[in-house]
C-alpha positions in Angstrom: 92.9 180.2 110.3 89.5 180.7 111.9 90.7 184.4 112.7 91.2 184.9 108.6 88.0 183.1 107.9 86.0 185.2 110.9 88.0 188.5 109.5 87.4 187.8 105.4 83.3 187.1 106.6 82.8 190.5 108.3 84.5 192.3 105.3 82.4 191.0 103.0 79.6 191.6 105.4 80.4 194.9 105.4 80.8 195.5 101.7 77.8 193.9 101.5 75.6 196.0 103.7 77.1 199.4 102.5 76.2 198.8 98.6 73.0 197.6 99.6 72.3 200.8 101.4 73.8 203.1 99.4 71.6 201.2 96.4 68.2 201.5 98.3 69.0 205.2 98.4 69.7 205.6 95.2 66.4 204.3 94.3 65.1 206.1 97.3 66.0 209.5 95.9 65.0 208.5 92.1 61.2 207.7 93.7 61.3 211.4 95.1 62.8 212.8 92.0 59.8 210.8 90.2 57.3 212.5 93.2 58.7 216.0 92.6 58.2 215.9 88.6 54.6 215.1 89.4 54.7 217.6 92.2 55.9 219.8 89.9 53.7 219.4 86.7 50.4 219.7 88.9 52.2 223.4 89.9 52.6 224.5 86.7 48.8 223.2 85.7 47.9 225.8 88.8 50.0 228.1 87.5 48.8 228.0 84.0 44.9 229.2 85.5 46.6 232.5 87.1 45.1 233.8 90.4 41.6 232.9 90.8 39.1 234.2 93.2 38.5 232.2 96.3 35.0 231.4 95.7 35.9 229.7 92.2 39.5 227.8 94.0 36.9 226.1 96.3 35.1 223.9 93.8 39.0 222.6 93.1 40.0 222.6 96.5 37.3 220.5 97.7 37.6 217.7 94.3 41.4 217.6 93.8 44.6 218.0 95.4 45.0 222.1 95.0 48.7 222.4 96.6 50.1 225.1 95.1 46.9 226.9 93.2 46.7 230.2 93.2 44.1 232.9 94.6 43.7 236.3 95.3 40.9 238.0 97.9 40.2 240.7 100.5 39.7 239.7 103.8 38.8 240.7 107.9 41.5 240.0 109.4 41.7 238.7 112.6 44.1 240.9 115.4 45.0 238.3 117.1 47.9 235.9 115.8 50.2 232.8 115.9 53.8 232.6 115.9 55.2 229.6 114.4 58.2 228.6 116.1 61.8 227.0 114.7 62.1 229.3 111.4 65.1 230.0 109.7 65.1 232.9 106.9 68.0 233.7 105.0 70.4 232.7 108.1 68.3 234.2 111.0 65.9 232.7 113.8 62.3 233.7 113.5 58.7 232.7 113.5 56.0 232.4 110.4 53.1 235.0 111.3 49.7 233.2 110.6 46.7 234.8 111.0 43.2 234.1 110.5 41.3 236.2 107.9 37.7 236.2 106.8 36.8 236.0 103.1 33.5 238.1 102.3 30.5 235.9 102.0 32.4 233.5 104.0 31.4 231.3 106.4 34.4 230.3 107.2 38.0 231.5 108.2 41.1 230.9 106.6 44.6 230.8 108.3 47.3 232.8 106.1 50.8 232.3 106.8 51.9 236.1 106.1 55.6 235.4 106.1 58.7 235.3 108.3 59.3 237.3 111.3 62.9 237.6 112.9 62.9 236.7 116.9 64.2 239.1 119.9 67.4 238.3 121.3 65.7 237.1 123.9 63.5 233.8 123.7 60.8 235.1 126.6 60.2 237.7 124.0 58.0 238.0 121.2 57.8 239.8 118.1 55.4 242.9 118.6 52.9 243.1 115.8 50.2 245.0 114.4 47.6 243.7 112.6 45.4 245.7 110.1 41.7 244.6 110.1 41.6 244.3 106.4 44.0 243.0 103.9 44.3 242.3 99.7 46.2 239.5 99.3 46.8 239.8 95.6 48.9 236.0 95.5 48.5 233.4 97.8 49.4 229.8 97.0 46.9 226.9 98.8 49.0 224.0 100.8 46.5 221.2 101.4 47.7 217.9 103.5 49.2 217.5 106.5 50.3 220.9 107.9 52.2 220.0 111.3 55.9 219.2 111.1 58.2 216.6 112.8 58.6 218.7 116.1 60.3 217.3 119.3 59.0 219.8 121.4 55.6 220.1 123.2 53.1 221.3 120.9 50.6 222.8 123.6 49.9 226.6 123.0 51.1 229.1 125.2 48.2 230.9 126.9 47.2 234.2 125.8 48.2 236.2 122.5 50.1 236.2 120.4 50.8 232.1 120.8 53.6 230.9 119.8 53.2 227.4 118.3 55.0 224.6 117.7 52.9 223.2 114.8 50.2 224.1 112.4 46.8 222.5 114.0 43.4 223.9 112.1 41.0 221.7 115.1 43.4 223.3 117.8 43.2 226.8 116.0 39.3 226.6 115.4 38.9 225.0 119.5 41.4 228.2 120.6 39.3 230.9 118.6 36.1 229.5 119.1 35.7 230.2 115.1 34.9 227.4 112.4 38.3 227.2 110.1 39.0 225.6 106.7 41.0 222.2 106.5 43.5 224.0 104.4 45.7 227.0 104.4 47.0 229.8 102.1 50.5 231.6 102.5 50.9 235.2 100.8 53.3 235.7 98.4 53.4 239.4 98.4 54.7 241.3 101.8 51.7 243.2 103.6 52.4 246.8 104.2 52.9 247.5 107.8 53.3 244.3 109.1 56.6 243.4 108.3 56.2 239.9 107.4 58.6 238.3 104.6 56.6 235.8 102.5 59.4 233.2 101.9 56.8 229.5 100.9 58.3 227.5 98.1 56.2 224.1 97.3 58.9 222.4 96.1 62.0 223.2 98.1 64.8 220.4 95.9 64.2 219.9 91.9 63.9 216.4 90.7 66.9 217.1 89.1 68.4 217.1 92.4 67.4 214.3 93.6 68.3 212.0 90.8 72.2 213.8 91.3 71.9 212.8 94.2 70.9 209.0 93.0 73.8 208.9 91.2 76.1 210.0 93.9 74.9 207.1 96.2 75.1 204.6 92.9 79.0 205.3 92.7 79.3 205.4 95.9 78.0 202.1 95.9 80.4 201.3 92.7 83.3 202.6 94.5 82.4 200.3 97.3 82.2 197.2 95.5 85.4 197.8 93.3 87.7 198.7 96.3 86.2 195.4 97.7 86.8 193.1 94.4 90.8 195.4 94.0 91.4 194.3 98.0 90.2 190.8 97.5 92.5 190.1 94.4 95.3 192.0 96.0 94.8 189.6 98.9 94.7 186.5 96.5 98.2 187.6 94.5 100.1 188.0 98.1 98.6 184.1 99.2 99.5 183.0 95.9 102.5 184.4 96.1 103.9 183.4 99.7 
């Protein structure tokens, strides 16, 4: 008898704790559906201005949150370069190029994420590039916020150049180049001739219409729980019954 009792308690236990979780990420994934409408309604207010030049994007850049607004400029480009590491493009291994480039009338740089790069066969290796000393970047799109990812490897920089990096850190790029550096950064949209660099930045990666399918799969999941639960339960009370 206390084997049944200890046996029926864990069950219910169980049921208990999987439509609770499956629940809290339902809700979960209808709070970033909510996120990315807003995410996404703030992009198309950017989009709505067109490309602006970077001396007007400032005035926003420095009052609002200006993810995802775009500008246009020529810039001095710096020759040296980082190589963001852990990037996957399209199915291959790779790095983002970023670079810093000077605006004119600028007295600061700006680090441009100039696209993907695919990585040598071999990880001592690095990708051999070129940089011009002046580009156009006809479409970039601003990312402001925190710009270092989750990374379980050590973030120090390699010495020399290029330096392959494990996150994106302006004080640690301004400290390494000796050069003062915008707290934001801009990725191009359009491919630089020459350099070989696929621009591949997307500011929202999953539609909020995703993530409320995906609400709905963990609410009947959460259903299908709870009425395999309550079919077992009566099942079990018709065969006591019964006998």
């Amino acid at each position: 008898m206390f084997t049944a009792k200890l046996s029926a308690i864990l069950w219910i236990g169980l049921v208990i704790l999987a439509v609770t979780v499956c629940t809290r990420l339902g809700f979960w994934q209808l709070e970033r559906a909510e996120q990315k409408q807003q995410r996404q309604q703030l992009l198309d207010s950017w989009s709505a201005q067109g490309v602006m030049p970077l001396t007007k994007a400032l005035r926003y850049i420095e009052s609002e949150d200006a993810t995802g607004l775009q500008v246009g400029f020529d810039a001095k480009l710096q020759r040296e370069y980082w190589l963001l590491d852990n990037q996957v493009y399209q199915g291959r291994v790779g790095y983002d190029l970023l670079a810093l480039a000077l605006p004119p009338s600028s007295s600061h740089w700006l680090v441009v994420n100039l696209g993907f790069v695919q990585a040598p066969s071999a990880r001592s290796e690095l990708p051999a590039i070129e940089l011009p000393a002046q580009i156009t970047l006809r479409q970039a799109l601003v990312k402001e916020g925190p710009l270092a990812q989750f990374t379980l490897s050590d973030s120090q920089a390699e010495q020399g150049w290029p330096k392959r990096i494990q996150e994106i850190a302006i004080t640690q790029m301004s400290e390494q180049t000796r050069k003062p550096i915008y707290p934001f950064m801009v990725y191009a949209q359009d491919a630089i001739d020459g350099i070989g660099a696929i621009p591949h930045y997307q500011p929202v990666t999953m539609s909020a219409d995703k993530h409320k399918a995906y609400a709905w799969q963990w609410f009947l999941i959460a259903l299908a729980a709870l009425v395999i639960a309550l079919s077992a339960y009566w099942r079990a009370r018709r065969t006591h019954a019964a006998t």
